[in-house]
C-alpha positions as CSV (number, residue, x, y, z in Angstrom):
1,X,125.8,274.4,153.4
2,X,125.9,277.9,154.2
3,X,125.1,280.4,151.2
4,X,128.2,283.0,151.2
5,X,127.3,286.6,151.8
6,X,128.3,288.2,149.0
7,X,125.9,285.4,147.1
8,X,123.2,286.7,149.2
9,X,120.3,288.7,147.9
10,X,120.1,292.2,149.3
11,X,116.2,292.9,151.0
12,X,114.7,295.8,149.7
13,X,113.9,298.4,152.8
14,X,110.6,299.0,152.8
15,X,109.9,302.7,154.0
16,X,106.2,304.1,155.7
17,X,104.7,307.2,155.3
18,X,106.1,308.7,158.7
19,X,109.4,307.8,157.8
20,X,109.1,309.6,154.5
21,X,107.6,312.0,156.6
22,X,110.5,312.1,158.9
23,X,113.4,312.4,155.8
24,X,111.2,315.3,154.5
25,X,111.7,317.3,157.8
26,X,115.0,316.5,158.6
27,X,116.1,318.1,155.0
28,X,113.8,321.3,155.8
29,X,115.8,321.6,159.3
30,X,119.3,320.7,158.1
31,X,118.6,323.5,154.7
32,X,116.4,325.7,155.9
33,X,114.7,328.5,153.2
34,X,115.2,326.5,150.5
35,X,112.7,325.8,147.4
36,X,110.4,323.3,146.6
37,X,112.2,321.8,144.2
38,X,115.9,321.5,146.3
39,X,113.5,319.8,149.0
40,X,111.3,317.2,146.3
41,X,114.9,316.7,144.8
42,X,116.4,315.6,148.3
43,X,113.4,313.8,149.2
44,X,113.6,311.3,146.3
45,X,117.4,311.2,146.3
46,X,117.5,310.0,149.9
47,X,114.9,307.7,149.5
48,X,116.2,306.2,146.4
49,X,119.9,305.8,148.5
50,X,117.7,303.7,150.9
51,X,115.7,301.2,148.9
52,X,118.1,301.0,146.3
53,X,121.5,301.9,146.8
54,X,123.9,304.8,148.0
55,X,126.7,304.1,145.3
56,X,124.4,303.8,142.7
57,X,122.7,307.1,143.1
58,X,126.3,308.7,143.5
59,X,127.4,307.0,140.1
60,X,124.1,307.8,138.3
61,X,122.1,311.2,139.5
62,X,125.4,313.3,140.4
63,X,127.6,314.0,137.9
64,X,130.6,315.5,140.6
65,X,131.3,311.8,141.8
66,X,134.4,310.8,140.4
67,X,133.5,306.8,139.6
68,X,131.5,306.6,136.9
69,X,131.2,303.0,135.9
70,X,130.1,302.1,132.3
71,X,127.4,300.1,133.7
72,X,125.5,303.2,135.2
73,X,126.2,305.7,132.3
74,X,122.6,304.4,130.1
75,X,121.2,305.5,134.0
76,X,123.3,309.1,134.0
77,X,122.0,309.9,130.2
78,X,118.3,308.9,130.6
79,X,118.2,311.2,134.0
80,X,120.8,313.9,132.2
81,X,122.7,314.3,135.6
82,X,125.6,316.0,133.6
83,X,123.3,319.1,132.3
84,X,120.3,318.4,135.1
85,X,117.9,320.7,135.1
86,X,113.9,320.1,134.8
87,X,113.9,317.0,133.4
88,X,116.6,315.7,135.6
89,X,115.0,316.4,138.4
90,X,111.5,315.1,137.1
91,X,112.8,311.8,136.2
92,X,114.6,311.3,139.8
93,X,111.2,312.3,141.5
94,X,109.1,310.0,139.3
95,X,111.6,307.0,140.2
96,X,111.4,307.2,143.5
97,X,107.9,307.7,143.9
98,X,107.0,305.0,142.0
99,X,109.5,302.7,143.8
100,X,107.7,303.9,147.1
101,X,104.3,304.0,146.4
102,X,104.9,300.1,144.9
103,X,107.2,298.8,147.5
104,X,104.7,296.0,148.6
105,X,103.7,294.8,145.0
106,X,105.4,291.3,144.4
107,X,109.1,291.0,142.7
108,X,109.9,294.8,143.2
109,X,113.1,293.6,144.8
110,X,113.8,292.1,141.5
111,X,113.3,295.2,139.3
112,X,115.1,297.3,142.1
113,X,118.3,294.8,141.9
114,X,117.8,294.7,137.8
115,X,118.0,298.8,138.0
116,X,121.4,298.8,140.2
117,X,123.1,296.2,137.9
118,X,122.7,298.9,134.7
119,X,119.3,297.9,133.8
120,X,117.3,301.3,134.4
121,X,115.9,302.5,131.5
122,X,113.7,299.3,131.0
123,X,113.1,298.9,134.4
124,X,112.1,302.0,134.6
125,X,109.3,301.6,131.8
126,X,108.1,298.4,133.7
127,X,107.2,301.3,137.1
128,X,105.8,302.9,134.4
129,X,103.1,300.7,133.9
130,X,102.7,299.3,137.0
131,X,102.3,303.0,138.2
132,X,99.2,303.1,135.6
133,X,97.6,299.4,137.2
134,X,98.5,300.8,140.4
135,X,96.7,304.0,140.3
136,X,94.0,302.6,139.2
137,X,93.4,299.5,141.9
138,X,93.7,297.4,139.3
139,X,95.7,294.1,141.3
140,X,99.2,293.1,139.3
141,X,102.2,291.6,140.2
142,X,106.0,291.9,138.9
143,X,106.9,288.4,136.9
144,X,110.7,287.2,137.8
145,X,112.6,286.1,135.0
146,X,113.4,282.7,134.5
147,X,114.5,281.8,131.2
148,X,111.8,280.1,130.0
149,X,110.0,280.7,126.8
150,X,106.9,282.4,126.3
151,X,107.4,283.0,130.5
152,X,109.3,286.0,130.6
153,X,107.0,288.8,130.2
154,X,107.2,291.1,132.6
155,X,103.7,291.7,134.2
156,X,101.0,290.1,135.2
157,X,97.5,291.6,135.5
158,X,95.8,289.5,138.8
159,X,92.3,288.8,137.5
160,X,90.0,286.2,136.7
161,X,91.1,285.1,133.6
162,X,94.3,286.3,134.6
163,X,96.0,288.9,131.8
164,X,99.6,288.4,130.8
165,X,101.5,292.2,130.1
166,X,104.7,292.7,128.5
167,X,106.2,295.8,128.4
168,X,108.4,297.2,125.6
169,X,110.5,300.6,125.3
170,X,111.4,302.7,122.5
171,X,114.6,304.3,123.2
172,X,115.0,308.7,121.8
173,X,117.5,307.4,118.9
174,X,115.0,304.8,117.8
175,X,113.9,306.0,114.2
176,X,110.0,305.7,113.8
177,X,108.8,303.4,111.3
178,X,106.3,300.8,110.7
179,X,108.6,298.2,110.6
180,X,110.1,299.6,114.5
181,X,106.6,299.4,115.9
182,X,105.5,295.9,114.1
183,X,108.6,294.1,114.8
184,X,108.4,295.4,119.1
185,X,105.1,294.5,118.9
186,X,105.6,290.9,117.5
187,X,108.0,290.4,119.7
188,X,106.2,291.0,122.8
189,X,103.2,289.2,122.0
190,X,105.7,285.8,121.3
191,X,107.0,286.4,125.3
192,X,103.7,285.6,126.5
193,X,101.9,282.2,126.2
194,X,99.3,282.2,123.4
195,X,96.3,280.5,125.5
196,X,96.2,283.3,127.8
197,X,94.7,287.4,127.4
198,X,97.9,289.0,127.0
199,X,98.0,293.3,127.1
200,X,101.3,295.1,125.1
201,X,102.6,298.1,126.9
202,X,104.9,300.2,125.0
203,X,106.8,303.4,126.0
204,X,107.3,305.7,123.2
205,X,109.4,308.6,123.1
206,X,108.4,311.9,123.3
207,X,110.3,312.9,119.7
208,X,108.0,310.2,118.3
209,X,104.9,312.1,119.3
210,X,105.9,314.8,117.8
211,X,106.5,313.7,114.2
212,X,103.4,313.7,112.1
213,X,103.7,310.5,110.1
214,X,102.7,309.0,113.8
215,X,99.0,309.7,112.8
216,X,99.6,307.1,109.7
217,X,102.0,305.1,111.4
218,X,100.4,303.6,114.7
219,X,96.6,302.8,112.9
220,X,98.4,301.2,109.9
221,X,100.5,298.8,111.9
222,X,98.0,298.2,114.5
223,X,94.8,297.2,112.2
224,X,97.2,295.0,110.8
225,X,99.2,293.4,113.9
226,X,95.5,292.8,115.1
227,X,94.0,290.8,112.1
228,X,97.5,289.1,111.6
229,X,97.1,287.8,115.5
230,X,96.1,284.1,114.4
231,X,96.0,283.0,118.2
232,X,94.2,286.5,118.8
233,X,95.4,286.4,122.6
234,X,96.2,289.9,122.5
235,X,93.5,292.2,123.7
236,X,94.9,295.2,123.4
237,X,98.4,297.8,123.4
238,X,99.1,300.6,126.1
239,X,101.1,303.2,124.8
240,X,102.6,305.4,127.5
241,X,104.7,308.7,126.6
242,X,106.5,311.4,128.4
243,X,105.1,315.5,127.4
244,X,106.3,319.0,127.8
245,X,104.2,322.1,128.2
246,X,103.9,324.2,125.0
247,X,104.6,327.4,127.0
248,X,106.5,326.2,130.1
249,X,109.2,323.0,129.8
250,X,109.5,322.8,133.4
251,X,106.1,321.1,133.3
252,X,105.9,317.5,132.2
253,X,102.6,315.3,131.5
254,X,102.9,311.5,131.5
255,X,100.1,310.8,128.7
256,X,98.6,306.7,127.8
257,X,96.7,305.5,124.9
258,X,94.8,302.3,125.0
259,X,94.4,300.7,121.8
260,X,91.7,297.3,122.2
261,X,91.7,295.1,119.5
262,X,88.1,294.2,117.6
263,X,89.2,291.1,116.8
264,X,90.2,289.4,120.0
265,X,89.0,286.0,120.3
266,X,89.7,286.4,124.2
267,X,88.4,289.8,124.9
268,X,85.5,289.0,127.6
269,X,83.6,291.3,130.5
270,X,87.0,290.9,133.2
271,X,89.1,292.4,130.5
272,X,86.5,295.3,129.4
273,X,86.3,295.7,133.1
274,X,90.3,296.2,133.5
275,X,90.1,298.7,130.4
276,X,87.6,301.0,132.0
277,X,89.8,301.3,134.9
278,X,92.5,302.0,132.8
279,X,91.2,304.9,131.3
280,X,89.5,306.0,134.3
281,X,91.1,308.4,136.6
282,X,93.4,308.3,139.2
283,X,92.4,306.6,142.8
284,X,95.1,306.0,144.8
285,X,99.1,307.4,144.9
286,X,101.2,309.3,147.8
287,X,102.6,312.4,145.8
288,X,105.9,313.9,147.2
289,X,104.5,317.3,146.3
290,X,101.4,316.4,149.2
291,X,104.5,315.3,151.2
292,X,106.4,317.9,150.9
293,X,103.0,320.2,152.6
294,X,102.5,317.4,155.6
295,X,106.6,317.6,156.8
């Protein structure tokens, strides 16, 4: 029996480097003398129309389209297509390029298809910190959900032993407490199976960074969730936030923390390995700004 076609998953297109190329000239020839930024924007707009979907960039990043369905309007606030602006245009760029530069890591079709169907914001978090693995040649894949429990975490670390990730986000309205950041955390560690090194990613917002009771907060809750661990499978949390300059808002910083835990029963020389990559530099990524020079 023949599976219909509107049942049928959508394949991702996959784009090359000369392509992107190619898209990055053809906007300088059809808008000639325009800036940087018009050109990065219209790079990772027409990208994004091809590997994940024309409507969908017409209902979430410009606000002139008429059809603006519910399901796409968590998408238009997180990118702030009504006001745009620096961060608008920031937050386009940084999809894009992530989904491009991880096209070929397994399941990105699903987190693409999760993103069209409203699902951006966490989505987006999961590029996040595959971004930081990929960076960093450290070998990961996407994990599709199923339903089943203590399966459907969202990352998974491709080492021997392998290392289980899930990744949490912490929304601007979300009020900081310790409760917020125990309860998230608790709840990501009981998505992963308890015989296996798991890692806890969590995106935090950049208000939370901000507020000074963060300096109390995050050790508190940590020392805690770490001795509390009775399986102690959890060998460490990577906190990933989004920064503004001081003295110029157009430029952002994408800042991590890793936090190991001391008490890990399942913290061995693989997973010290994976840490120092982590918080070594940067090794591999195709930045639209290098693009933009080459076209």
């Amino acid at each position: 029996m023949m599976t219909p076609v509107w049942m049928t998953p959508r394949i991702m297109q996959k784009i090359s480097l000369e392509q992107l190329k190619i898209i990055c000239k053809t906007l300088k020839e059809k808008f000639p003398n325009k800036d940087r930024d018009f050109y990065k924007l219209g790079l990772s707009t027409e990208l994004l129309r091809i590997m994940v979907d024309n409507e969908w960039v017409n209902q979430s990043i410009f606000s002139m389209h008429d059809y603006k369905p519910q399901k796409t309007e968590k998408g238009r606030i997180f990118f702030k297509s009504e006001g745009r602006g620096f961060q608008y245009q920031e937050r386009v760029r940084r999809l894009a390029e992530r989904i491009f530069n991880l096209q070929n890591i397994k399941n990105i079709e699903d987190i693409v298809e999760k993103i069209k169907e409203g699902n951006l914001i966490s989505r987006f978090s999961e590029l996040e910190v595959g971004t930081t693995f990929y960076r960093r040649k450290i070998p990961f894949e996407f994990v599709k959900q199923t339903g089943r429990k203590r399966f459907d975490f969202d990352i998974k670390i491709k080492t021997n032993p392998e290392i289980n990730c899930e990744v949490k986000n912490k929304i601007k309205s979300t009020i900081l407490s310790e409760e917020t950041l125990r309860v998230s955390l608790k709840k990501a560690r009981d998505q992963m199976p308890k015989d296996e090194p798991s890692l806890i990613a969590v995106k935090i917002p950049e208000e939370w960074t901000l507020n000074k009771r963060i300096l109390e907060i995050f050790p508190n809750v940590l020392d805690k969730f770490f001795k509390q661990d009775k399986s102690n499978n959890v060998v460490g949390v990577l906190f990933r936030w989004e920064s503004r300059s001081f003295f110029h808002k157009g430029i952002f910083f994408w800042k991590y923390r890793l936090e190991k835990n001391p008490y890990s029963k399942m913290m061995n020389n693989q997973v010290r390995e994976i840490f120092e990559k982590i918080e070594s530099g940067v090794t591999q990524w195709i930045d639209f700004e290098n693009v933009l020079n080459d076209c």
